[in-house]
TORKOL-4160 file (C-alpha; in steps of 0.2 Angstrom, whole numbers, padded with zeros to 4 digits, m for minus):
433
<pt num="1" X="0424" Y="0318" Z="0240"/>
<pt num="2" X="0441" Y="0322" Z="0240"/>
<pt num="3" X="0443" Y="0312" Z="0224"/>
<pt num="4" X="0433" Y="0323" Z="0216"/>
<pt num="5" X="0450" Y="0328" Z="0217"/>
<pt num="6" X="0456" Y="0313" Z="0205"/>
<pt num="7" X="0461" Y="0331" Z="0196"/>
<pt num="8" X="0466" Y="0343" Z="0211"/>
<pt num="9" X="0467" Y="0361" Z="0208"/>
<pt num="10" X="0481" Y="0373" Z="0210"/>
<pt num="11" X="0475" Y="0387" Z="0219"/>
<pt num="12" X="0486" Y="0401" Z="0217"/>
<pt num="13" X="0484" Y="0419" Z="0215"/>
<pt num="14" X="0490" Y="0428" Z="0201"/>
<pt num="15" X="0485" Y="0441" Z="0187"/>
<pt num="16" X="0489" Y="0441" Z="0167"/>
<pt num="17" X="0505" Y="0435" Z="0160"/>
<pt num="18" X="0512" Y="0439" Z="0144"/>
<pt num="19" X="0518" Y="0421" Z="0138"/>
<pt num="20" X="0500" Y="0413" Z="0143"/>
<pt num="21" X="0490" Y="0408" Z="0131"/>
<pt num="22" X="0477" Y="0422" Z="0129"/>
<pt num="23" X="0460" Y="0417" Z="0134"/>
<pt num="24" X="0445" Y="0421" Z="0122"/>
<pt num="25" X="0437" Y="0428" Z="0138"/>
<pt num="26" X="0441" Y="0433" Z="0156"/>
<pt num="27" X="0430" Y="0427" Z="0169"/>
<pt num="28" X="0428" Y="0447" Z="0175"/>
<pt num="29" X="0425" Y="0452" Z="0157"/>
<pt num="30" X="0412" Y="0436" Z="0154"/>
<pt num="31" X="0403" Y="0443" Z="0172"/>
<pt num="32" X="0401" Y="0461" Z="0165"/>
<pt num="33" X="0393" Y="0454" Z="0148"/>
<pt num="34" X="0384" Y="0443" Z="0160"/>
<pt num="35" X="0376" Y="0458" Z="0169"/>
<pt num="36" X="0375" Y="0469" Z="0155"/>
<pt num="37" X="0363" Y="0455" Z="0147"/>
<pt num="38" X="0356" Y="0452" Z="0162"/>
<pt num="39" X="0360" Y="0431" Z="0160"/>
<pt num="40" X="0365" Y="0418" Z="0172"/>
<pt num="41" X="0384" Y="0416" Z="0169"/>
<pt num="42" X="0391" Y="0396" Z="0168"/>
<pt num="43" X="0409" Y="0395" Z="0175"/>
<pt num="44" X="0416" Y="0380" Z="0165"/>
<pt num="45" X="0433" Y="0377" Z="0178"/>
<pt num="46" X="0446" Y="0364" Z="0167"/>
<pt num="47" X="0466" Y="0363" Z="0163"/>
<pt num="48" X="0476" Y="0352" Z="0150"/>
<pt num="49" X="0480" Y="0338" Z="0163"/>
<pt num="50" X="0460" Y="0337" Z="0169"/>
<pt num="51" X="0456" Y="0319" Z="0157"/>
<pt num="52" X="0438" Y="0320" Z="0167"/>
<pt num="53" X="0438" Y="0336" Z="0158"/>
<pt num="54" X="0439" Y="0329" Z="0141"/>
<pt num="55" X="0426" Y="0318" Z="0145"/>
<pt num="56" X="0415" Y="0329" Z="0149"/>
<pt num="57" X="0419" Y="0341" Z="0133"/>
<pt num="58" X="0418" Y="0327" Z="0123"/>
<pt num="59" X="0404" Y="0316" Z="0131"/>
<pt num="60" X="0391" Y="0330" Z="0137"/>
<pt num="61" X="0396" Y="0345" Z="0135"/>
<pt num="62" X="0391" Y="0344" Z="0116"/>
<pt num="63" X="0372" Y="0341" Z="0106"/>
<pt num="64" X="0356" Y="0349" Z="0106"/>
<pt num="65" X="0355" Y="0350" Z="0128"/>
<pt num="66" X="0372" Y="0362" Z="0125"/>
<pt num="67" X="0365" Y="0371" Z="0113"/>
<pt num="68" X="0350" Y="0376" Z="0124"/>
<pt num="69" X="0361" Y="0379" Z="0139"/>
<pt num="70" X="0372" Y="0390" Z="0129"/>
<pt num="71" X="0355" Y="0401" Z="0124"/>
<pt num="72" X="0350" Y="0400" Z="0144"/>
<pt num="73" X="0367" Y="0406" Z="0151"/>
<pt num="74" X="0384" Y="0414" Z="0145"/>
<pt num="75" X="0398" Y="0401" Z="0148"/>
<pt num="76" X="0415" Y="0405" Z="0150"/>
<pt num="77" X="0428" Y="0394" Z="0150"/>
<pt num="78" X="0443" Y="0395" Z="0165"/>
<pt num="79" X="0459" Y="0389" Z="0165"/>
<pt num="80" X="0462" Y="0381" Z="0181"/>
<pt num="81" X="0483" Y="0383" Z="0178"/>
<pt num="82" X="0481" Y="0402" Z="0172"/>
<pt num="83" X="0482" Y="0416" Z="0184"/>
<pt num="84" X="0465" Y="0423" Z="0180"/>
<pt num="85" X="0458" Y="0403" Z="0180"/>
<pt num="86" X="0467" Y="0400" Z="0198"/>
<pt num="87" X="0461" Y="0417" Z="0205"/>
<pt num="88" X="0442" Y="0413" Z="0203"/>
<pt num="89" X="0446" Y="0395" Z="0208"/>
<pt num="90" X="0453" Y="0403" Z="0225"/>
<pt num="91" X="0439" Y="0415" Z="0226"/>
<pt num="92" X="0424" Y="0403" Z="0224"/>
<pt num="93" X="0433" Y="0389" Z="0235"/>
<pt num="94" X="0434" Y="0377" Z="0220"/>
<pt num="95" X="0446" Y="0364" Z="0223"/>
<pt num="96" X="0442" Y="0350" Z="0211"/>
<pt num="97" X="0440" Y="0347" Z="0191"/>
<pt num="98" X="0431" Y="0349" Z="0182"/>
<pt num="99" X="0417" Y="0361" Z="0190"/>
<pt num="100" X="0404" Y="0369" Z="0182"/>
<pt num="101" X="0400" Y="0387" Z="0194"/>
<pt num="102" X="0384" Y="0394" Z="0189"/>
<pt num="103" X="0383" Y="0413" Z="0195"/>
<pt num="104" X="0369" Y="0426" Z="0193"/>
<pt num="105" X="0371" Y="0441" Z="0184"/>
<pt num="106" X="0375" Y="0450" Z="0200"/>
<pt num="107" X="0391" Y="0439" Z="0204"/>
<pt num="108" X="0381" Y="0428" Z="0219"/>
<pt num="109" X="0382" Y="0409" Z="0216"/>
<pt num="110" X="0367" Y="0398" Z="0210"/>
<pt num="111" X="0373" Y="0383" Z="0213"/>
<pt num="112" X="0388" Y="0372" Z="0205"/>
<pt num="113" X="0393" Y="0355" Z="0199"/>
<pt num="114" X="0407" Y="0345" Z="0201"/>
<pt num="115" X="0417" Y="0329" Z="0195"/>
<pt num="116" X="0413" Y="0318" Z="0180"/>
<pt num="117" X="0393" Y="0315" Z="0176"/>
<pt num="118" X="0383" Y="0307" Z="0163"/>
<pt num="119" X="0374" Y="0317" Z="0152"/>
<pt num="120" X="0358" Y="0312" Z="0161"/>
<pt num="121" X="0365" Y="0317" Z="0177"/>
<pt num="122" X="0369" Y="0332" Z="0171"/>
<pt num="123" X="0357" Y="0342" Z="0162"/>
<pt num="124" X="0344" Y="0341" Z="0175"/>
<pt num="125" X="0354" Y="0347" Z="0188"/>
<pt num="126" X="0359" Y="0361" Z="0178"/>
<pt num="127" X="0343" Y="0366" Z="0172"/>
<pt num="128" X="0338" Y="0367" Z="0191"/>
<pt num="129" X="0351" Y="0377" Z="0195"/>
<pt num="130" X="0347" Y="0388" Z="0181"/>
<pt num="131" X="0330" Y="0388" Z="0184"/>
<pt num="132" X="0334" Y="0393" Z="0204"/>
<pt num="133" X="0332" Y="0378" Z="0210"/>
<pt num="134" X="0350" Y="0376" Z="0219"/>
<pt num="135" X="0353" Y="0395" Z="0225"/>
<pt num="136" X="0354" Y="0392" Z="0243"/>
<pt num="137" X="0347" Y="0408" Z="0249"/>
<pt num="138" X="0329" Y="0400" Z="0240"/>
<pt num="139" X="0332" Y="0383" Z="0247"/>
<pt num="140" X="0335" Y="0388" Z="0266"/>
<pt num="141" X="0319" Y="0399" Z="0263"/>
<pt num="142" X="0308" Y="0383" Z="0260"/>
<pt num="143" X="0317" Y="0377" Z="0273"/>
<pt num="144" X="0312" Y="0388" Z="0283"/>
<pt num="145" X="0294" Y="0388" Z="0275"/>
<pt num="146" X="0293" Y="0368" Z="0283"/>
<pt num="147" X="0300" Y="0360" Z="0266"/>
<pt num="148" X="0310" Y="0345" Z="0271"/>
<pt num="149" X="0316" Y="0340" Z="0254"/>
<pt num="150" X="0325" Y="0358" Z="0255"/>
<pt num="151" X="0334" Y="0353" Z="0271"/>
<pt num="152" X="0342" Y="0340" Z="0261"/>
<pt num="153" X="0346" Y="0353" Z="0247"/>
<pt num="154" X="0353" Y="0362" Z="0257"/>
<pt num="155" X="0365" Y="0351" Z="0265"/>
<pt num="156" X="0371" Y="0344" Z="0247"/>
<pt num="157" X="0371" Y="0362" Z="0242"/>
<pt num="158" X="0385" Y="0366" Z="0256"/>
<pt num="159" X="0394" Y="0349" Z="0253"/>
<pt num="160" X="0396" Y="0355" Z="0235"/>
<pt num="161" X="0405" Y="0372" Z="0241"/>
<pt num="162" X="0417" Y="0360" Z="0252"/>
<pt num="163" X="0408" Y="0372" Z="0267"/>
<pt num="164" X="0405" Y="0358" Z="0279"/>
<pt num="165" X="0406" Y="0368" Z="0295"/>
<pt num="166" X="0394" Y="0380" Z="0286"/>
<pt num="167" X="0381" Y="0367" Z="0281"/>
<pt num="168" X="0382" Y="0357" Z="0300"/>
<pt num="169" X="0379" Y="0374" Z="0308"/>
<pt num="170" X="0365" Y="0379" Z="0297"/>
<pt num="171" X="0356" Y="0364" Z="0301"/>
<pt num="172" X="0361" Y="0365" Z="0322"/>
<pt num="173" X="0353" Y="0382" Z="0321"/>
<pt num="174" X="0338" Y="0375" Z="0314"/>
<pt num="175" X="0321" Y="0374" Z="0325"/>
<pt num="176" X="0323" Y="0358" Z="0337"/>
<pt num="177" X="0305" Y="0352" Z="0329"/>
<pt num="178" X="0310" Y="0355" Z="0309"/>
<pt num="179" X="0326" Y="0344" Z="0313"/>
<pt num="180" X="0315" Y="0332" Z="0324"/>
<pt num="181" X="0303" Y="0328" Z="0309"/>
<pt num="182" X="0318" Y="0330" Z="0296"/>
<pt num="183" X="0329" Y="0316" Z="0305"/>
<pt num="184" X="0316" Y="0303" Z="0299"/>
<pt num="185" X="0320" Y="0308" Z="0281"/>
<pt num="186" X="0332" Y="0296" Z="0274"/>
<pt num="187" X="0341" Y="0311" Z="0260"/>
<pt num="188" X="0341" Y="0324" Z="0274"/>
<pt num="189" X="0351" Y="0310" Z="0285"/>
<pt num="190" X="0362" Y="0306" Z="0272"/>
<pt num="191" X="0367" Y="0322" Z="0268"/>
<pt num="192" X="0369" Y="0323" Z="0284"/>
<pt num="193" X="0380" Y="0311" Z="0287"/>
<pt num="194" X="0390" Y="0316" Z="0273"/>
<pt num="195" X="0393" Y="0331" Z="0281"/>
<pt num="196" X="0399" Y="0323" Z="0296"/>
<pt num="197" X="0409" Y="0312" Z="0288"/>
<pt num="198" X="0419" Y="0325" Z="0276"/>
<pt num="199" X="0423" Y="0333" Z="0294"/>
<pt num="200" X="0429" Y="0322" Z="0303"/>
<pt num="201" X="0441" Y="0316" Z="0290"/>
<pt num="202" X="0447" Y="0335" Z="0288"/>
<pt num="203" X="0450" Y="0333" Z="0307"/>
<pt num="204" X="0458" Y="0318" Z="0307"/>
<pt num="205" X="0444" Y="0310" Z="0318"/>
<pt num="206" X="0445" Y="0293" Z="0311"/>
<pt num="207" X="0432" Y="0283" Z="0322"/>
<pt num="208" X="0418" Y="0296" Z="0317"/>
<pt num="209" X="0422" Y="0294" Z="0300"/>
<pt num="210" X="0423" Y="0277" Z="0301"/>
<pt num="211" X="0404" Y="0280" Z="0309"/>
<pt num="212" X="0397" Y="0292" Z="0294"/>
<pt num="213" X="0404" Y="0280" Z="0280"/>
<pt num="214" X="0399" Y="0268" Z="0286"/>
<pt num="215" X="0379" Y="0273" Z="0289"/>
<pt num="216" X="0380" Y="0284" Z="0271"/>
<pt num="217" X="0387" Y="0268" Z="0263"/>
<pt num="218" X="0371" Y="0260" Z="0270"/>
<pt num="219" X="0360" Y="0271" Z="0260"/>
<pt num="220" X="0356" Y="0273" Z="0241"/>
<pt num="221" X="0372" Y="0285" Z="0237"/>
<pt num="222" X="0373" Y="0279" Z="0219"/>
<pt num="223" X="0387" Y="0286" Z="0210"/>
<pt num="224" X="0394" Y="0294" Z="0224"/>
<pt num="225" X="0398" Y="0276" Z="0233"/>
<pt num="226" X="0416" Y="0277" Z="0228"/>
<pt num="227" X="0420" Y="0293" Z="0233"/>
<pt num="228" X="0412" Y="0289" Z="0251"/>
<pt num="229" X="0421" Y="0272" Z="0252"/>
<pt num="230" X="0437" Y="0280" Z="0247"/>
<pt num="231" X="0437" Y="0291" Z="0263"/>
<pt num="232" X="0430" Y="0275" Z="0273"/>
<pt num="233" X="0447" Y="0266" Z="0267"/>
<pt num="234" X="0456" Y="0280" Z="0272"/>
<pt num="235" X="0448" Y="0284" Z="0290"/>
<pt num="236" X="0451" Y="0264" Z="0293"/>
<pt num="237" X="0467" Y="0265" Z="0288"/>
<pt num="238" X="0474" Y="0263" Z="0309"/>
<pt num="239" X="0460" Y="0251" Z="0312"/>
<pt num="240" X="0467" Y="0232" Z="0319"/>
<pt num="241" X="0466" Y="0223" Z="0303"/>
<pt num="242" X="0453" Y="0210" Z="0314"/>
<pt num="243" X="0440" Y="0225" Z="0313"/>
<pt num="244" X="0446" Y="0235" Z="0298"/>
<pt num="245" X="0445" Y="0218" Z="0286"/>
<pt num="246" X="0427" Y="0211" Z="0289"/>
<pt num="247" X="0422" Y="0231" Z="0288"/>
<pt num="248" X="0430" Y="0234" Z="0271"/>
<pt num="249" X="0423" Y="0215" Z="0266"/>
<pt num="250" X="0407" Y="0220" Z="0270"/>
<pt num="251" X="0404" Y="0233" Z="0253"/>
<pt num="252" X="0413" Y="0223" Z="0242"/>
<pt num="253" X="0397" Y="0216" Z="0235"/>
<pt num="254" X="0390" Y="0233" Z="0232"/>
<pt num="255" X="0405" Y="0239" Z="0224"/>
<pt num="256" X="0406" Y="0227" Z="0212"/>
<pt num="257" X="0389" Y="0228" Z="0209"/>
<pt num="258" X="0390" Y="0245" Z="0204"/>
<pt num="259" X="0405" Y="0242" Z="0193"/>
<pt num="260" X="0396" Y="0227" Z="0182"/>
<pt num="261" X="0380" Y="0236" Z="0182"/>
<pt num="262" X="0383" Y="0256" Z="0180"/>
<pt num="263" X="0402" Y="0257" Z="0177"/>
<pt num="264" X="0410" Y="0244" Z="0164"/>
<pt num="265" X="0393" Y="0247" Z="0153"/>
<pt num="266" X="0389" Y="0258" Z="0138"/>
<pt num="267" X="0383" Y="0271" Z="0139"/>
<pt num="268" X="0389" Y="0274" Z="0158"/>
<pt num="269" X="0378" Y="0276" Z="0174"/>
<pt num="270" X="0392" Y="0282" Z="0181"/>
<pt num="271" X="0404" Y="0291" Z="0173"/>
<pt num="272" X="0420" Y="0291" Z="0184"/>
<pt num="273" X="0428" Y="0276" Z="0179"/>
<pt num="274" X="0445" Y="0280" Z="0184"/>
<pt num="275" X="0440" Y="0283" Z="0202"/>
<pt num="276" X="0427" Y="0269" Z="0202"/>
<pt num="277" X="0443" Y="0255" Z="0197"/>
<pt num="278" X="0457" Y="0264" Z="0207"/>
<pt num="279" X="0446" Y="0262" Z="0224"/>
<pt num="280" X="0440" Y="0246" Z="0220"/>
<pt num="281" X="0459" Y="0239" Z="0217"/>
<pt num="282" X="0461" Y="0248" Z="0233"/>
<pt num="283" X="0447" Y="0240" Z="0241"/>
<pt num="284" X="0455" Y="0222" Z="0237"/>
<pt num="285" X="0472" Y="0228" Z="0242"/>
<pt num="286" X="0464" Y="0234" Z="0261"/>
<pt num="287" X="0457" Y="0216" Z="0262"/>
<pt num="288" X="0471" Y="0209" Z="0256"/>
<pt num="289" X="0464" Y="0200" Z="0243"/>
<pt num="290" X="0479" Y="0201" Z="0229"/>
<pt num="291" X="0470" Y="0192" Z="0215"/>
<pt num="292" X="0454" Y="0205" Z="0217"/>
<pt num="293" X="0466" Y="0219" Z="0214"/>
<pt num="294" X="0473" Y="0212" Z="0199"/>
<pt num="295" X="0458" Y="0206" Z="0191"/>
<pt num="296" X="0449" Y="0222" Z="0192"/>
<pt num="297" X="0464" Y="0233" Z="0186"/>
<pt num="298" X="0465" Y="0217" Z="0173"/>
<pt num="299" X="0448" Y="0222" Z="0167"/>
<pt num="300" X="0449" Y="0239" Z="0166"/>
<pt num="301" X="0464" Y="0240" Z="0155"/>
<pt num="302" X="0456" Y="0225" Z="0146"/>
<pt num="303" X="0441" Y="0238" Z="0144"/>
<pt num="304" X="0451" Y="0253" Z="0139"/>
<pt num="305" X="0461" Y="0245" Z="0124"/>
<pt num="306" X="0445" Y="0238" Z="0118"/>
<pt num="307" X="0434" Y="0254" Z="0117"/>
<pt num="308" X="0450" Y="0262" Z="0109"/>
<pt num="309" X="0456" Y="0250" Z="0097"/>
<pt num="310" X="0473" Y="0257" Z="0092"/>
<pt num="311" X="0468" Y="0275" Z="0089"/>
<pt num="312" X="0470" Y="0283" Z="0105"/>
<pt num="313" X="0462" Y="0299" Z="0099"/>
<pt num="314" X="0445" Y="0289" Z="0101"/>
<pt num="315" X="0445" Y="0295" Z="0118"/>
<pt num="316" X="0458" Y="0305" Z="0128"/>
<pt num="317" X="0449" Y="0300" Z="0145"/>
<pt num="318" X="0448" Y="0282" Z="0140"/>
<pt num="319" X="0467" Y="0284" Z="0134"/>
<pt num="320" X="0475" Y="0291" Z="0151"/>
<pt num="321" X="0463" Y="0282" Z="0161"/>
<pt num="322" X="0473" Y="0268" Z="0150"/>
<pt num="323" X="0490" Y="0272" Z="0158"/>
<pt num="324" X="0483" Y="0274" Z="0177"/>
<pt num="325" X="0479" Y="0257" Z="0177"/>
<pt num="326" X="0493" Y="0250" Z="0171"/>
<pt num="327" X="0502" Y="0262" Z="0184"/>
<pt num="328" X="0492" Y="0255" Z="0196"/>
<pt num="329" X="0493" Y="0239" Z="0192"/>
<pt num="330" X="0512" Y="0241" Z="0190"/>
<pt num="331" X="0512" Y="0236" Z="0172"/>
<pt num="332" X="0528" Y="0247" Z="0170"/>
<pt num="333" X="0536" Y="0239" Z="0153"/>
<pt num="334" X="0519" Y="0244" Z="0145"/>
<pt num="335" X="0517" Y="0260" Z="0153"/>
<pt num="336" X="0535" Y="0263" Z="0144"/>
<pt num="337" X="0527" Y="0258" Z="0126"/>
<pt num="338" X="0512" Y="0265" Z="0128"/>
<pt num="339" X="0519" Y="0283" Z="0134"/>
<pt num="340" X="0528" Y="0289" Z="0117"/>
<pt num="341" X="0511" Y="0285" Z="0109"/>
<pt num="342" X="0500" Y="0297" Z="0120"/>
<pt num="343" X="0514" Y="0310" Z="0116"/>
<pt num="344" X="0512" Y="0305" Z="0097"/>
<pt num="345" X="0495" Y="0306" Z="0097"/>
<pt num="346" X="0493" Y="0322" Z="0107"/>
<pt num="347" X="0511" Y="0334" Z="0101"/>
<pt num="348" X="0503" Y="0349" Z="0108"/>
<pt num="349" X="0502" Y="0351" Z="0126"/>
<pt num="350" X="0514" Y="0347" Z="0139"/>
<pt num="351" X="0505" Y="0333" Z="0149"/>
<pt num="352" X="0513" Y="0316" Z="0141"/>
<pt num="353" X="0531" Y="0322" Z="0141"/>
<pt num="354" X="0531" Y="0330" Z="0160"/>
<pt num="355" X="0521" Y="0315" Z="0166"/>
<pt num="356" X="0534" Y="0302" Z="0157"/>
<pt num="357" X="0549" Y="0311" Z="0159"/>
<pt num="358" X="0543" Y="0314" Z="0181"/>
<pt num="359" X="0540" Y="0292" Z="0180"/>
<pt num="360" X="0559" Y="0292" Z="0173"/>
<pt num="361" X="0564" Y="0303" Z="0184"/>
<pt num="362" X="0555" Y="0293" Z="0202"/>
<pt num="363" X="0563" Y="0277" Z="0193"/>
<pt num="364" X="0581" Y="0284" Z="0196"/>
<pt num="365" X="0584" Y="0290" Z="0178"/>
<pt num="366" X="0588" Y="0307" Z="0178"/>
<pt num="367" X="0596" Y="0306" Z="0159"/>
<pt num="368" X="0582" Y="0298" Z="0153"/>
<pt num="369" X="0569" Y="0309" Z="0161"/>
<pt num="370" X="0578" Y="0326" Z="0154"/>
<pt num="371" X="0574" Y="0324" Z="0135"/>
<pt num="372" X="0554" Y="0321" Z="0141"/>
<pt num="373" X="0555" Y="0337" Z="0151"/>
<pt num="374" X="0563" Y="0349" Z="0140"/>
<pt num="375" X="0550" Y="0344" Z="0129"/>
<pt num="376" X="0537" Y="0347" Z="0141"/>
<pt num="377" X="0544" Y="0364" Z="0147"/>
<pt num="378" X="0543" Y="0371" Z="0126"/>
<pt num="379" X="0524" Y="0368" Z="0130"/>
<pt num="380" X="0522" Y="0373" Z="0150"/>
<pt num="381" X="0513" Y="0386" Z="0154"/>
<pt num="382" X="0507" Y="0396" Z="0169"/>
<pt num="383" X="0509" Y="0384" Z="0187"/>
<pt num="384" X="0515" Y="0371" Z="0176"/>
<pt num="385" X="0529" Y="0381" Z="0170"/>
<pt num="386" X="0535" Y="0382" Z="0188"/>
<pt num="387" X="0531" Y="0363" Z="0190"/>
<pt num="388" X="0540" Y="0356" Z="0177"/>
<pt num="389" X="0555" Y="0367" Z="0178"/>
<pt num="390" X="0559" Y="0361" Z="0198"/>
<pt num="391" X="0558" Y="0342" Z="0190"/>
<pt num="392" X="0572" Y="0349" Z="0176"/>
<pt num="393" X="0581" Y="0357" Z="0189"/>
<pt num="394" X="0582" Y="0340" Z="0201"/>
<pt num="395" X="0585" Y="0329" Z="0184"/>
<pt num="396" X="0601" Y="0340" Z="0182"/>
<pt num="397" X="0607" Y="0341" Z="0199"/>
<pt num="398" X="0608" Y="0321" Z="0199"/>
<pt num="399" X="0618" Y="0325" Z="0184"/>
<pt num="400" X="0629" Y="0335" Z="0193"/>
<pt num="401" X="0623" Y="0350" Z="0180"/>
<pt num="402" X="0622" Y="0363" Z="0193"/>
<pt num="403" X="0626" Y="0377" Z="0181"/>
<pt num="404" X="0611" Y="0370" Z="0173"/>
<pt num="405" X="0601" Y="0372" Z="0186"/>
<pt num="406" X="0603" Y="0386" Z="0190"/>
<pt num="407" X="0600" Y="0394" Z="0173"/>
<pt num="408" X="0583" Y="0384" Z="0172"/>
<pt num="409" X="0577" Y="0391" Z="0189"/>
<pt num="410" X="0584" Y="0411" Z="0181"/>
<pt num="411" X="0575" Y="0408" Z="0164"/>
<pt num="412" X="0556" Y="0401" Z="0172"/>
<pt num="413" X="0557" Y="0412" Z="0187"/>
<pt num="414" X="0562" Y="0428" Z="0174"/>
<pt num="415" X="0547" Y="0421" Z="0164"/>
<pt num="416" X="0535" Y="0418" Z="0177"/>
<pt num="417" X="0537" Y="0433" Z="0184"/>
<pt num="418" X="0527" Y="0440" Z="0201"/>
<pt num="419" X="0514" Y="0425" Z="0199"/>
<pt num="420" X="0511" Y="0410" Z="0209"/>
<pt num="421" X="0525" Y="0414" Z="0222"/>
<pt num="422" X="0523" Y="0400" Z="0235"/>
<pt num="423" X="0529" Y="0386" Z="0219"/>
<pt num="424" X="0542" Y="0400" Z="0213"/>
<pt num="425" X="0550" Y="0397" Z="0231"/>
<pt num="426" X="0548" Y="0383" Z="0230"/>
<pt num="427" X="0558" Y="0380" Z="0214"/>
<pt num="428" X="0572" Y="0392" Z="0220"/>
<pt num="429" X="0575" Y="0382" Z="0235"/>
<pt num="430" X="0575" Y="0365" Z="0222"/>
<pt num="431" X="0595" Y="0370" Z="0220"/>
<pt num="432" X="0598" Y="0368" Z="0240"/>
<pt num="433" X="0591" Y="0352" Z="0241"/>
């Protein structure tokens, strides 16, 4: 779940700021239309760095199915690095891209989908949520009404709103006899289990963790098998490698089935590639299994150049999931040729530069990183001002450029002005360290 995260969110508070790009709409301004037109509003939660993002926009988010969604609900589109983008991101506990919030026309949530999907994934469970069939208040009330398929709704409903604690007490409080008859329901318990497992990795509570992976992992979880097994490599991570190998071992097979059969196809069952190869490499690497790990990233990057050719504007997912892989696979030469490409073929954000000149930087080469982040900071906007500007500021201090420094952190804190205070201190107290 928390890679869900592959893209984690910035949640700071903020409000307008004059250098931001503006927004054709405010998510406040979209929720007033919304009301006056008495229409669902759709939430469309994104930033420049998000590649699961651009998959999505290009991949689904597109056709005839769009069209019809666009004439159900107004969509707005939210900035995850913008203050008015961070703010709704804080206030409806968003905390991975790309989401996809559906609220009512009187601001209460419908229900909300997150992390890469296929286009068939997607539309139903959109049009359900548009049609009411994810508001929670409706499914707790067939709940209530004996329905045991809601119970399950219910609980994926809570895990979706990263509200564990809420979901495990809603179903606690529930009559001892409708949880006696829904524990025989293989999707209420594995929703159930889920729950259990996102808490007690939040909690640090490794051996129950261990437990609810282990017992989801047992089940039909589809798609969502890498995301459970990343948190099973984690929560085994202080297991004696006699009983943590022949664990991890055991869902090798089923991992790789699901990379042959739903991943490394066309069109993809699953669409999370990146996360899919990233835990399966760590998979091999828990078990120690050093050719597994290469063969797998081998593949994937094997995969990626193909489906691009030499146009790596085919794809801008397929393209930076390109340069994971070979970061993962410590294919660093290539990395180095391939990143002035990605920042050729895409001059008008900030990503390629502040990602290449950060690797220079990590690799002890402060000189070398500075060009790559001056570029990037032309371009920065919003947290990523902030962000990029403390890598500037450490790139000059090795330099012994302290006067430097000092003017970088004047100039982006002068820019930035009252917003995102916590990275601002941050970045002032760069120039002690």
């Amino acid at each position: 779940m928390k890679n869900l995260l592959i893209t984690l969110a910035l949640l700071a508070f903020g409000g307008a700021q004059a250098a931001e790009p503006a927004p054709a709409q405010t998510v406040d301004a979209a929720l007033a239309q919304a009301q006056r037109e008495q229409r669902p509003l759709l939430i469309d939660f994104s930033a420049v760095w998000c590649y699961s993002c651009y998959y999505m926009a290009t991949h689904v988010l597109n056709g005839q199915e769009w069209q019809a969604l666009e004439k159900r609900a107004l969509v707005v589109a939210a900035d995850a690095d913008s203050p008015d983008g961070a703010h709704w991101m804080e206030k409806l506990k968003v905390k991975a891209l790309p989401a996809y919030v559906v609220l009512k026309a009187d601001g209460s949530e419908l229900g909300r989908i997150l992390a890469e999907q296929s286009r068939a994934a997607f539309y139903p469970h959109i049009n359900a949520i548009l049609g009411g069939g994810d508001a929670l208040d409706a499914l707790k009330a067939k709940a209530k009404a004996g329905s045991t398929p809601a119970i399950a709704d219910v609980l994926s409903g809570y895990l979706a709103r990263d509200q564990v604690p809420q979901g495990l007490d809603w179903y606690a409080a529930l009559p001892a006899e409708r949880r006696k008859s829904a524990s025989t329901d293989t999707n209420v318990t594995l929703w159930l289990d889920r729950l259990q497992m996102e808490k007690a990795a939040k909690d640090k509570n490794n051996a129950v963790c261990v437990t609810a992976a282990t017992k989801v992992l047992a089940g039909k979880v589809g798609c969502d098998r890498y995301y459970v097994l990343e948190s099973l490599i984690e929560c085994s991570d202080k297991l004696p490698t006699g009983q943590r190998k022949p664990l991890l071992e055991a869902q090798r097979p089923a991992l790789d089935e699901l990379l042959s059969k739903q991943v490394f196809v066309q069109p993809p069952v699953c669409a999370d590639q990146r996360t899919a190869v990233i835990v399966a490499a760590d998979l091999d690497a828990a078990v120690g299994d050093k050719a597994g790990e290469t063969a797998v990233l081998d593949h994937a990057i094997a995969d990626a150049r193909q489906r691009l050719g030499n146009d790596l504007t085919k794809d801008r997912n397929l393209a930076d999931n390109l340069r994971v892989f070979l970061v993962r696979a410590k294919r660093m030469d290539e990395v180095d040729a391939l990143m002035p490409k990605l920042m050729a073929a895409y001059p008008d954000d900030y990503v390629y530069a502040y990602r290449y000149g950060r690797s220079l930087l990590e690799r002890g080469k402060p000189a070398e990183a500075l060009p790559y982040l001056e570029q990037a900071a032309d371009k920065a906007f919003g947290v990523n001002r902030l962000t990029v500007a403390t890598l500037r500021v450490k790139a000059l201090l090795a330099l012994n450029r302290k006067a430097d420094a000092e003017k970088v952190v004047s100039d982006t804190l002068k820019e930035n002005g009252p917003w995102f205070p916590e990275l601002a201190a941050k970045l002032k107290a760069t120039l002690k360290s």
